[in-house]
C-alpha angles and dihedrals in degrees: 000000000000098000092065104070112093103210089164136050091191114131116246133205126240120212118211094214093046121072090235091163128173097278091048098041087052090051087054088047082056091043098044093091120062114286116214109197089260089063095045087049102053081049099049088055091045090052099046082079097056113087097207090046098103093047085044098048083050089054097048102050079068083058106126099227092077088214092065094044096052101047082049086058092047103045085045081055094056091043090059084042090059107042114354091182097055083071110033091123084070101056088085094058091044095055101047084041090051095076093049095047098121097172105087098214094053095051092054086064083050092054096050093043089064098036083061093041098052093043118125094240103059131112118294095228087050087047096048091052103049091041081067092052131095104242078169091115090034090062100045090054089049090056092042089055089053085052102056117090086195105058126096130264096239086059094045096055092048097044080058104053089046099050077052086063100042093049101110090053101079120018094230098054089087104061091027090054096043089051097047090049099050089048081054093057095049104077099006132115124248100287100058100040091049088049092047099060088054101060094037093056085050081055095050099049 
C-alpha cells in the first residue's frame, strides 16, 4: 500500500478543521521533498489503485506547507489524466473546493483538472455529471481572476479556457468573456495576447 512507505521524517503539521487523518498525513510525509515528473508519475501509478487518493490528494491541496499542498494538485491532475472516471465521485468536491483554492500553484491543477473535465470531448457519463452541477461559483472566481490586475498570467489564460468551456452555461458568458479579453489584450504582454486571440476567435466562430 503506498501510503505506507515513510520517505520523510519531516514533521507535519496537522490542521483541526481539515480531516487530516493517519493515511493522508503519511502521503504528505512522501510528497514533502521535491518531486521531479518521474517521481509524480511513479505515484500517480501507485495511487490509481487507492480508492480514497483522489479525496486525500483534495485534502491535502488545503495542507498548510504550500509544497505539500501543491505536489498534491499536480499529482490529483495526472490521476484525472489517467482515468477520469475512476474519480468521478470526486468531481463534486473539486468543483465546491475550486473557489477557496488560495495557493496559486495548486489552483492552476485545478484548473487544468476541470478544463479537461468540461471538454467536449470527455466522457459522456462525466458530462453528464458536471452539466448537473452549479459552476456558478466556478465561474464567478475565473472572471474575478481576469479582473484582477494582480493575478498572474498563467491564471488568467486558464480561467479563460475554462470560462470557454463553461459558455453555454450562463447567456451572458459569452459577451462578458469577449469584452474582458480584449481588455486584456489591450494592455497585456505576449502571452496573453497570443492566448487571447485564440479564445476570441473559438468564440467567433
Amino acid at each position: 500500500m503506498v501510503y505506507g512507505y515513510t520517505v520523510s521524517f519531516y514533521k507535519l503539521a496537522i490542521v483541526n478543521d481539515i480531516d487530516f487523518n493517519l493515511a493522508r498525513q503519511k502521503l504528505a510525509e512522501q510528497i514533502n521533498q521535491t518531486l521531479g515528473k518521474n517521481k509524480v508519475l511513479q505515484l500517480t501509478s501507485a495511487l490509481l489503485a487507492e480508492t480514497t487518493a483522489g479525496a486525500d490528494l483534495l485534502a491535502l491541496t488545503f495542507y498548510p506547507k504550500k509544497e505539500i499542498a501543491f505536489r498534491a494538485a499536480w499529482i490529483l491532475e495526472n490521476l484525472f489524466w489517467a482515468d477520469p472516471l475512476k474519480f468521478i465521485d470526486d468531481i463534486d468536491d473539486l468543483v465546491a473546493k475550486l473557489p477557496l483554492v488560495k495557493n496559486e500553484s495548486s489552483l492552476r491543477h485545478y484548473f487544468k483538472i476541470l478544463i479537461q473535465l468540461t471538454d467536449k470531448r470527455i466522457d459522456k457519463q462525466i458530462a453528464q455529471k458536471i452539466s448537473a452541477m452549479d459552476m456558478e461559483p466556478v465561474i464567478s472566481r475565473c472572471f474575478d481572476l481576469l479582473i484582477d490586475e494582480s493575478s498572474p498570467i498563467a491564471l488568467k489564460v486558464f480561467a479563460m479556457e475554462l470560462l470557454f468551456n463553461l459558455r453555454h452555461r450562463e447567456d451572458w458568458i459569452t459577451e462578458t468573456l469577449i469584452g474582458q479579453i480584449q481588455l486584456l489584450m489591450e494592455d497585456g504582454g505576449p502571452a496573453i495576447r497570443a492566448r487571447g486571440r485564440m479564445v476570441l476567435r473559438k468564440l467567433m466562430r
